[in-house]
C-alpha positions as a Markdown table, in Angstrom:
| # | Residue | x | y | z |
|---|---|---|---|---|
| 1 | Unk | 35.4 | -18.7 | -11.4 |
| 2 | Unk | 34.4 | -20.6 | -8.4 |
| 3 | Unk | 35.0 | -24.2 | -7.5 |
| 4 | Unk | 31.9 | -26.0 | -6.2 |
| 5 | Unk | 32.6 | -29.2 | -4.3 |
| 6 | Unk | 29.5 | -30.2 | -2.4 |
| 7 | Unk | 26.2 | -28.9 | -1.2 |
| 8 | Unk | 23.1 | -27.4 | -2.5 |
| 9 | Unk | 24.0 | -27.1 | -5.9 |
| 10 | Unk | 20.1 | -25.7 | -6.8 |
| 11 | Unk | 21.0 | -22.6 | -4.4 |
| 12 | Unk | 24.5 | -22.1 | -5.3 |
| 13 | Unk | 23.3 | -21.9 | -8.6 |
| 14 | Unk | 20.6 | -19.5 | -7.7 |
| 15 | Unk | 22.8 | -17.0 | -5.1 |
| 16 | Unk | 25.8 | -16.9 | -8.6 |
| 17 | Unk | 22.7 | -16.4 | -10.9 |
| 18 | Unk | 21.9 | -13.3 | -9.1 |
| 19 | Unk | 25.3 | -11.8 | -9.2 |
| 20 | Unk | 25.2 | -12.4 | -13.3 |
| 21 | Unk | 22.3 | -10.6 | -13.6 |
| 22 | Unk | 23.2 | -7.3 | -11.5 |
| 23 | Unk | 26.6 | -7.6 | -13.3 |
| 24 | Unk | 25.6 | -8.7 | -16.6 |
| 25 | Unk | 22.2 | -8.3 | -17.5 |
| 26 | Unk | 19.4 | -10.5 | -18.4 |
| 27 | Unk | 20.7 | -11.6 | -21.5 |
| 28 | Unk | 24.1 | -13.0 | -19.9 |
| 29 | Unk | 21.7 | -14.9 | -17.7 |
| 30 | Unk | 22.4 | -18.6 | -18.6 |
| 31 | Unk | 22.6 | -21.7 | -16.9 |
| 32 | Unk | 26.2 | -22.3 | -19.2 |
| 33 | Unk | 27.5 | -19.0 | -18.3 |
| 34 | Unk | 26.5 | -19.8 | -14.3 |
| 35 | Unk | 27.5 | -23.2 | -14.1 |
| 36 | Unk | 31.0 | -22.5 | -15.6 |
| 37 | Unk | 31.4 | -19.3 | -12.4 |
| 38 | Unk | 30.3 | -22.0 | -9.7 |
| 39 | Unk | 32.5 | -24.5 | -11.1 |
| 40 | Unk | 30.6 | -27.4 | -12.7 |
| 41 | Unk | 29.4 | -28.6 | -16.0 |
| 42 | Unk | 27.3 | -27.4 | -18.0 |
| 43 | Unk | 25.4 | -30.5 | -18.0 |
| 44 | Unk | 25.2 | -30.4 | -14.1 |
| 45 | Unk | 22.5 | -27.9 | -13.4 |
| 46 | Unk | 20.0 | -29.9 | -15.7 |
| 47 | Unk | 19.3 | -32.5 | -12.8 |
| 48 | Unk | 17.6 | -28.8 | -11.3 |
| 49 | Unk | 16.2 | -26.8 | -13.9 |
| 50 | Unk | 14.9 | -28.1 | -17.1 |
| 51 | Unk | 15.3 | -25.3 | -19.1 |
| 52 | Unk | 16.5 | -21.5 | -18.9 |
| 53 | Unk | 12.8 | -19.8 | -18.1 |
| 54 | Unk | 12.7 | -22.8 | -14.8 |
| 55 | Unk | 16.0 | -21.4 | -14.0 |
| 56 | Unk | 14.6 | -17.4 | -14.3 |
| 57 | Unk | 11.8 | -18.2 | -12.5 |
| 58 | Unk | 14.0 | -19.7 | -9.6 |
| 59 | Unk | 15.7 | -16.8 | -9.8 |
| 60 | Unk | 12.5 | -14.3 | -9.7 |
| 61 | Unk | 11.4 | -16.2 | -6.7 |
| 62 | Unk | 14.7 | -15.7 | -4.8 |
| 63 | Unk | 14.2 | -11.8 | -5.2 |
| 64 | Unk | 10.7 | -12.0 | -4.3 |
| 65 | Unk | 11.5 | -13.5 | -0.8 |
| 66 | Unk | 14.5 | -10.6 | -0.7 |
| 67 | Unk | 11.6 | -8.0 | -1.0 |
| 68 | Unk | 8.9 | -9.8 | 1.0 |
| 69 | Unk | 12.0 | -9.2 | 4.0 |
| 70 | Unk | 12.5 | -5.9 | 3.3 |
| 71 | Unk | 9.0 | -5.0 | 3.8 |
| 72 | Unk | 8.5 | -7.2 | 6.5 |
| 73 | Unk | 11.4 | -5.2 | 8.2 |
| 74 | Unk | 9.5 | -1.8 | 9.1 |
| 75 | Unk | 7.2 | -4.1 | 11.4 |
| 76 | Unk | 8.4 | -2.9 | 14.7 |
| 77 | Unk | 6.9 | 1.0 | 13.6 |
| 78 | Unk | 4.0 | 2.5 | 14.1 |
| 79 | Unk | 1.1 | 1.6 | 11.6 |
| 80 | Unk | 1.3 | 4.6 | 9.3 |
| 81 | Unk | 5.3 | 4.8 | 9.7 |
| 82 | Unk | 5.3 | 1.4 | 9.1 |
| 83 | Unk | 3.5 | 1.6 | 5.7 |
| 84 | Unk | 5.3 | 4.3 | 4.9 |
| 85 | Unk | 8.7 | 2.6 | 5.3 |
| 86 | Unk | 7.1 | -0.8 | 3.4 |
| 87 | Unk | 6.7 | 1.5 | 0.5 |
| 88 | Unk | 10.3 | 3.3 | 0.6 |
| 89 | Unk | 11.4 | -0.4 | 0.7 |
| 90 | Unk | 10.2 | -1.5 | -1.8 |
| 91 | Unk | 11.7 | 1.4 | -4.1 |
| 92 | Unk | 15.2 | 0.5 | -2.2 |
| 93 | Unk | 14.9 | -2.9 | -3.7 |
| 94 | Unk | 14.2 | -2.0 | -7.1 |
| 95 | Unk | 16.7 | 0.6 | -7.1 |
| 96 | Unk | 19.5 | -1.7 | -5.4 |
| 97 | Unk | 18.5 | -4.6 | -7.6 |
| 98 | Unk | 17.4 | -3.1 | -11.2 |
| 99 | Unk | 17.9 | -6.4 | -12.6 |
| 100 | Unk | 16.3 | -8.4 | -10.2 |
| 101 | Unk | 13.6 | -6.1 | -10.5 |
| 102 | Unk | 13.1 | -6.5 | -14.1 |
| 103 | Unk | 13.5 | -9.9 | -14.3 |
| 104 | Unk | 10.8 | -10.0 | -11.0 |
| 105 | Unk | 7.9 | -8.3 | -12.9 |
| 106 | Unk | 9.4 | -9.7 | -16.7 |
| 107 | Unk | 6.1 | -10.2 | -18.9 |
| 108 | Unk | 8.3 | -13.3 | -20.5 |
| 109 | Unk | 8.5 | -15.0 | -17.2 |
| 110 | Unk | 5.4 | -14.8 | -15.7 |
| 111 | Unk | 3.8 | -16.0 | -18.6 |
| 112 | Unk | 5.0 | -19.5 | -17.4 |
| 113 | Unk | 6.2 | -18.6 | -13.8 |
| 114 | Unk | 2.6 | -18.8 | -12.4 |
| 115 | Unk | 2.7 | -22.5 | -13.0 |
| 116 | Unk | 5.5 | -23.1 | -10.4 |
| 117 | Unk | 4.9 | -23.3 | -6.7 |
| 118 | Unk | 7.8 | -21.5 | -5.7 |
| 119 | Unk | 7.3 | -18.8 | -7.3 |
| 120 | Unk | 3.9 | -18.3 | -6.4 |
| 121 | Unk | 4.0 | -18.8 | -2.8 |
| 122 | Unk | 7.0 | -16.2 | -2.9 |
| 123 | Unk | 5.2 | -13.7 | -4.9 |
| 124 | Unk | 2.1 | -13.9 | -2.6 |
| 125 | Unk | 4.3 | -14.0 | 0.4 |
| 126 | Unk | 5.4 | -10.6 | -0.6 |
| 127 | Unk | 2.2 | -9.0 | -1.7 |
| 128 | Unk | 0.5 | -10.6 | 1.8 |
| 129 | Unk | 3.0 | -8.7 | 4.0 |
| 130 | Unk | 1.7 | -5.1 | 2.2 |
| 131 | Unk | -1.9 | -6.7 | 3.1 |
| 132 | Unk | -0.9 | -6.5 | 6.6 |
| 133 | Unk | 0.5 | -3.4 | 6.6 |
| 134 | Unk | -2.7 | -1.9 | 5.3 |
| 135 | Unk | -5.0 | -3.5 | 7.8 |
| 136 | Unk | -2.8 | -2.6 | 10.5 |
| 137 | Unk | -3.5 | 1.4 | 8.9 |
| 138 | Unk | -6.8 | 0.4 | 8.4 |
| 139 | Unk | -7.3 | -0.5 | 12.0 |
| 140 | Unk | -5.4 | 2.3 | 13.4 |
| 141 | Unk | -7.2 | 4.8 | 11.5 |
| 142 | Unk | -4.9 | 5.9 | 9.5 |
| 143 | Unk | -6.7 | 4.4 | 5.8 |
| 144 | Unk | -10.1 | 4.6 | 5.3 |
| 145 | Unk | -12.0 | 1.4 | 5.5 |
| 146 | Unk | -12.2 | 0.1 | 2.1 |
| 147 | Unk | -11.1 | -3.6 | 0.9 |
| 148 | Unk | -8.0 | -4.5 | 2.4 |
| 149 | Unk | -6.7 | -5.7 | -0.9 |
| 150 | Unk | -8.3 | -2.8 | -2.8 |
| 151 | Unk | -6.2 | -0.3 | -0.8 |
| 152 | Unk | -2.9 | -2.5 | -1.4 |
| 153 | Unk | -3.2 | -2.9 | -5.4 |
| 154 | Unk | -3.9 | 1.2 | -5.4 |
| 155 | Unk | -0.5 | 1.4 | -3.2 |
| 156 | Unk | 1.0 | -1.2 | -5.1 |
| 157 | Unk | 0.6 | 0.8 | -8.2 |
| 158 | Unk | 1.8 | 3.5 | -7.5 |
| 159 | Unk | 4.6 | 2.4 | -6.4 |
| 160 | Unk | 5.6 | 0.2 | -8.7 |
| 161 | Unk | 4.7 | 2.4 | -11.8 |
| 162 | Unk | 6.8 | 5.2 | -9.8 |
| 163 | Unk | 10.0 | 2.5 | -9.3 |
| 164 | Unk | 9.3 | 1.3 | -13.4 |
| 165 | Unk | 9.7 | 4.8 | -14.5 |
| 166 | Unk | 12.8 | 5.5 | -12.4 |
| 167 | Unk | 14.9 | 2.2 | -13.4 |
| 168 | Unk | 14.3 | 2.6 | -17.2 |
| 169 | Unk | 14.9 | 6.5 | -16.6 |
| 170 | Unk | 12.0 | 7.9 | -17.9 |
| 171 | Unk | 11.9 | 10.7 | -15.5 |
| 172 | Unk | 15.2 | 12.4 | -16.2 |
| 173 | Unk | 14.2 | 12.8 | -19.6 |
| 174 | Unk | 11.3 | 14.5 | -18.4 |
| 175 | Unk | 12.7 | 17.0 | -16.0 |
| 176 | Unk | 12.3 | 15.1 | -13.0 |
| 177 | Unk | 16.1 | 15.6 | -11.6 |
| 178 | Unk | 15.0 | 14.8 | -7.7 |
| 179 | Unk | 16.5 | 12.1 | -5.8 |
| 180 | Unk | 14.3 | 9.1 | -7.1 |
| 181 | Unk | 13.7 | 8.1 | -3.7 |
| 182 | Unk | 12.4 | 11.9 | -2.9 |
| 183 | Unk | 10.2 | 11.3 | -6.0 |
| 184 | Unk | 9.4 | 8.0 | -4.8 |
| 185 | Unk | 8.1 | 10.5 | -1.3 |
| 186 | Unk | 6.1 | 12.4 | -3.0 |
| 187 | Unk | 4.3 | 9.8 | -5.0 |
| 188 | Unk | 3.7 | 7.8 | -2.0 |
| 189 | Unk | 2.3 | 11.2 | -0.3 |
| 190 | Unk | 0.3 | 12.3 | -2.9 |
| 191 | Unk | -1.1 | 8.2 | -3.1 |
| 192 | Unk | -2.1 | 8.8 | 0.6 |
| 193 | Unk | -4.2 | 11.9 | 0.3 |
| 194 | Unk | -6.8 | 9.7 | -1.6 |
| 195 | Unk | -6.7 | 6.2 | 0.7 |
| 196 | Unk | -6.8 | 8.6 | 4.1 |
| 197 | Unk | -9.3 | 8.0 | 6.2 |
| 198 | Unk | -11.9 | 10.8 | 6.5 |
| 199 | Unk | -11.2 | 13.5 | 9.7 |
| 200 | Unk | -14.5 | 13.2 | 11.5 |
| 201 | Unk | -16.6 | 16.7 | 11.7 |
| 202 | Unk | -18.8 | 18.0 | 14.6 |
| 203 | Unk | -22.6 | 17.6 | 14.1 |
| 204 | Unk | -24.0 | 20.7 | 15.0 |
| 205 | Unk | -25.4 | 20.7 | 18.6 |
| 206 | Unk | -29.3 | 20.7 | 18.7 |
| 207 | Unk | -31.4 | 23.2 | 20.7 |
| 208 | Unk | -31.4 | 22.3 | 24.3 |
| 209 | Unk | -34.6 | 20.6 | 26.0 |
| 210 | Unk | -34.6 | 21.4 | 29.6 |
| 211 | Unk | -36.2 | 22.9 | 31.5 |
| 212 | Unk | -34.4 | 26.8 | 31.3 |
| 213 | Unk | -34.2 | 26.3 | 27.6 |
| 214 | Unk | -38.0 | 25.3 | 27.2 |
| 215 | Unk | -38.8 | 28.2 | 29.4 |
| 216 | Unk | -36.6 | 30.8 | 27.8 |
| 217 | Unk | -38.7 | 29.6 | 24.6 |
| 218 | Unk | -41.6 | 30.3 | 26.0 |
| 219 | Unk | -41.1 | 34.0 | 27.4 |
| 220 | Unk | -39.6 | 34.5 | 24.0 |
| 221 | Unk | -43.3 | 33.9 | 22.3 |
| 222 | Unk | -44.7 | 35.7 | 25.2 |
| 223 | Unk | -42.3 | 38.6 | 23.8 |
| 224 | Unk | -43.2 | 38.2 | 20.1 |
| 225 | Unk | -46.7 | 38.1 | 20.8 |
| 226 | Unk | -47.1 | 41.1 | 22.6 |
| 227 | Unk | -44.8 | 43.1 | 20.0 |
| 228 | Unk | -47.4 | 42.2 | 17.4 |
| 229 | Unk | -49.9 | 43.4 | 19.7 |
| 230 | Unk | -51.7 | 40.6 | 20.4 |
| 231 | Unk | -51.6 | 39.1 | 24.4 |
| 232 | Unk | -49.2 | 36.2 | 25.5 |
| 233 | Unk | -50.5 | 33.2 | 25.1 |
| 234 | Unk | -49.6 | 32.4 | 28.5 |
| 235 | Unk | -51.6 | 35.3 | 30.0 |
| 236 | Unk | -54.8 | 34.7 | 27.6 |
| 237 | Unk | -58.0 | 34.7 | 30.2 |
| 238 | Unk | -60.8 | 32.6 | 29.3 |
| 239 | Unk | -63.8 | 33.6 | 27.6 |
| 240 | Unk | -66.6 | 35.3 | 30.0 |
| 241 | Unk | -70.1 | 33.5 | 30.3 |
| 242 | Unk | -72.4 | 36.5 | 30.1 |
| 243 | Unk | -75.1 | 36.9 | 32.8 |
| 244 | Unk | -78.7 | 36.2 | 31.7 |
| 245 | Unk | -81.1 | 39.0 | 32.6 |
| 246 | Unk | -82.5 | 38.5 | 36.2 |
């Protein structure tokens, strides 16, 4: 148990409440159980968080601001390597931090979570920096040019149903024995195929118009004309006027 003297007793109560959850669970998750590891009474942490779900969502917001840095990290690369990279970490954090994970995306606490600031901002913090990875693809190319924020929820989704499925091991069960982050790979592959932008084609070149190709055009009816026995049109003489009798 840890002795807290002085300080910021809101984010010591936060960082220890982060620790219970990877350790313990969700259910161990309690402003009693994490006042008594920091060190004060149980009574203390009320002048911060009214109730257990404020305390949650404090919690939830901390790890949304962990991922929104770990998917502002891959920055510095290219625009598709960079997107690439947001989405492997993204599955790195959900994998490092099952419980934060859960507790992130937990239907029970974003029924209420919405109404606090901090969480929001955090949660849209996080979202926003996959935006700007997509425009930067978008820009470069790389993703066809549909909504920004279209393109991110399709990414998003995939993602996230591919990290859901791997935390609550649903894939072993199904014969899916892969590294998860390989899995993750080939989710996040396959996602691309459809958000790619098109590969431009060649329009077929037109017939040229100058002067050798006009002319070749021509001799070629003179040619056809005088197969079917009739004369060139080029070579055609003009009618006779007949002579009137003298």
């Amino acid at each position: 148990m840890g002795t807290y003297h002085h300080g910021d007793l809101r984010a010591a109560l936060v960082a220890q409440g982060l620790v219970v959850l990877e350790r313990d669970g969700l259910a161990a998750l309690t402003l009693r159980a994490v006042a008594r590891e920091v060190g004060v009474s149980h009574a203390a942490p009320g002048r911060h968080f009214a109730d257990a779900a404020a305390f949650h969502t404090a919690v939830a917001a901390s790890g949304y601001r962990e991922l929104a840095e770990r998917l502002s990290a891959t920055e510095d690369a290219g625009a598709e390597d960079a997107l690439i990279a947001a989405g492997r970490a993204y599955v790195g954090f959900a994998l490092d931090h099952p419980q934060l994970y859960r507790l992130v995306f937990h239907a029970g606490l974003t029924d209420t979570a919405w109404d606090d600031d901090e969480f929001r901002n955090a949660s849209s913090a996080a979202f926003g920096v996959l935006e700007h990875h997509v425009q930067r693809a978008i820009d470069a190319g790389v993703l066809d040019r549909r909504p920004v924020r279209e393109l991110a929820l399709t990414l998003w989704s995939a993602v996230h149903g591919i990290c859901s499925l791997v935390i609550d091991r649903q894939l072993t069960a199904k014969g899916f024995d892969a590294d998860p982050r390989t899995l993750a790979d080939t989710v996040l592959a396959n996602a691309f195929l459809g958000l790619r932008a098109p590969t431009p084609t060649r329009r077929p070149r037109r017939a040229s118009t100058d002067a050798a190709g006009l002319g070749s055009r021509i001799r070629q009816r003179a040619v056809d004309a005088e197969v079917a026995g009739l004369e060139p049109p080029l070579r055609r003489e003009r009618p006779r006027t007949p002579k009137l009798p003298g």
